[in-house]
VOTOR-427462 format. One record per residue (C-alpha): x, y, z; residue number from 1. Coordinates in steps of 0.1 Angstrom, whole numbers, plus 2048, in hexadecimal, padded with zeros to 3 digits. Layout:
residues N
+------+-------+-----+-----+
| east | north |  up |   k |
+------+-------+-----+-----+
|    X |     Y |   Z | NUM |
...
+------+-------+-----+-----+
This chain:
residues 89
+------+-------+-----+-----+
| east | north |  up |   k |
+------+-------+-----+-----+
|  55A |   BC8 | 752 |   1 |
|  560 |   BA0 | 755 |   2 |
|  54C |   B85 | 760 |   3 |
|  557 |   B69 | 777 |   4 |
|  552 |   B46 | 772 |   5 |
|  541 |   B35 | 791 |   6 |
|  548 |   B0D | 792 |   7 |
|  533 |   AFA | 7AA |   8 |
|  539 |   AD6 | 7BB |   9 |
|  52C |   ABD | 7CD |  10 |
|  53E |   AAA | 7EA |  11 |
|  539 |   A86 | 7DF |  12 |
|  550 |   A72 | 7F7 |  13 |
|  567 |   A77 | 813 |  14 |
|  587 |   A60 | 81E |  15 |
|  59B |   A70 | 83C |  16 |
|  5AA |   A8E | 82E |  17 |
|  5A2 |   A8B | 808 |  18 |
|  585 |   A9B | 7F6 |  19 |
|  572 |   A8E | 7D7 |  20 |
|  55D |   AA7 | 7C5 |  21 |
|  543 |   AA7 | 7A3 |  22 |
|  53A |   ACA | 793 |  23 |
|  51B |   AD2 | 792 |  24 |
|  50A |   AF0 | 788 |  25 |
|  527 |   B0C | 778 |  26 |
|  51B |   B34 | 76A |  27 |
|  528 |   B51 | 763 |  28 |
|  522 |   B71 | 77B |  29 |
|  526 |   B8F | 767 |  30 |
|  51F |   BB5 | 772 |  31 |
|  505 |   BB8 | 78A |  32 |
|  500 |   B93 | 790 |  33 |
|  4FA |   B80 | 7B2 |  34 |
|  4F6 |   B5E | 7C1 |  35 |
|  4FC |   B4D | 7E2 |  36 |
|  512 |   B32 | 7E6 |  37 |
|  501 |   B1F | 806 |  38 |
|  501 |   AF9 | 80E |  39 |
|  501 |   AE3 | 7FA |  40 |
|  50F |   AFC | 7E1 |  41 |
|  52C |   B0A | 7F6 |  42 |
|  546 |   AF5 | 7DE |  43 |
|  54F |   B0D | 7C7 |  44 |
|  56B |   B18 | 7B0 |  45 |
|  568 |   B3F | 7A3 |  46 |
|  584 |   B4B | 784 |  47 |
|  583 |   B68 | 770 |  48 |
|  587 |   B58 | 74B |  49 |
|  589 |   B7A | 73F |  50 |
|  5A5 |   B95 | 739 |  51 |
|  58D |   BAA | 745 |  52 |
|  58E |   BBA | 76D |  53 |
|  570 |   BA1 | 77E |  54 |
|  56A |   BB0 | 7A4 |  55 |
|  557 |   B96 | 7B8 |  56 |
|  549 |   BA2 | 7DC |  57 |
|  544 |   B86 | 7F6 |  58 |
|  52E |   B90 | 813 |  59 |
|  52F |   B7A | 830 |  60 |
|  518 |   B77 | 850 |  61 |
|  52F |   B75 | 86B |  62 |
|  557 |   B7E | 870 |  63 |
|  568 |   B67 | 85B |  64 |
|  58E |   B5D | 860 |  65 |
|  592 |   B3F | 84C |  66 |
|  588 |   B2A | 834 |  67 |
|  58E |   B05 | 821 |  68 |
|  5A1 |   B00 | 802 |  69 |
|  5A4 |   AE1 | 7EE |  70 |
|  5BE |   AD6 | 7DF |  71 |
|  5C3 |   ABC | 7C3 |  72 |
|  5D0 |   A9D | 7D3 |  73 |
|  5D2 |   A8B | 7B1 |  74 |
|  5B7 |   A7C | 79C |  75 |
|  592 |   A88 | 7A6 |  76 |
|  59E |   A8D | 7C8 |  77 |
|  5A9 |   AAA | 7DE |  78 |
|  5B5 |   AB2 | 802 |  79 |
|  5AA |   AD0 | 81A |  80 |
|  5C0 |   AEC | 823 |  81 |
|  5B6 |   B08 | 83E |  82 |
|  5BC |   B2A | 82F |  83 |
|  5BE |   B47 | 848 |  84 |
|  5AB |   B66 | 83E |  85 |
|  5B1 |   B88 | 845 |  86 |
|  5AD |   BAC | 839 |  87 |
|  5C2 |   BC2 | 822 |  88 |
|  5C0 |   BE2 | 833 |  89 |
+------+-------+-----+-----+
C-alpha cells in the first residue's frame, strides 16, 4: 500500500477574493495512520507521490455538500472556488 503526502498552510492575508498561504507543517500518512485537520490546520493539500494505491477515508461530523478550493491566482496568491459534493452511489 502507499502513503499520502499531507501539506499544511496557513492563511496569512486576505484581499477581496484572493488568498495568500505559507506551508507549514507537511507528513506522510501511511497504512493505519490518522490525524485531524481542524482550524487553524484545515489548509491542506493531500497527493499520493507514490505508484502505489493510497485509500484516504475522510469522516465528517455533519452532512457535507460542499467545500472551498483554491486556486493559484499567480505568484503566492490564490482565489476560492465552491466545489459541490456529492456521493458516488
Amino acid at each position: 500500500m502507499g502513503s499520502i503526502d499531507v501539506q499544511q498552510y496557513e492563511l496569512i492575508e486576505q484581499r477581496a477574493d484572493r488568498y495568500r498561504f505559507e506551508k507549514r507543517n507537511s507528513f506522510q500518512a501511511g497504512t493505519g495512520s490518522a490525524g485531524c485537520l481542524i482550524p487553524p490546520h484545515e489548509y491542506h493539500r493531500i497527493a499520493n507521490r507514490s505508484t502505489d494505491t493510497a485509500i484516504s477515508i475522510h469522516i465528517y461530523g455533519g452532512d457535507m455538500d460542499h467545500c472551498a478550493m483554491f486556486e493559484p491566482a499567480g505568484g503566492d496568491w490564490f482565489v476560492r472556488r465552491e466545489k459541490s459534493l456529492g456521493l458516488d452511489l
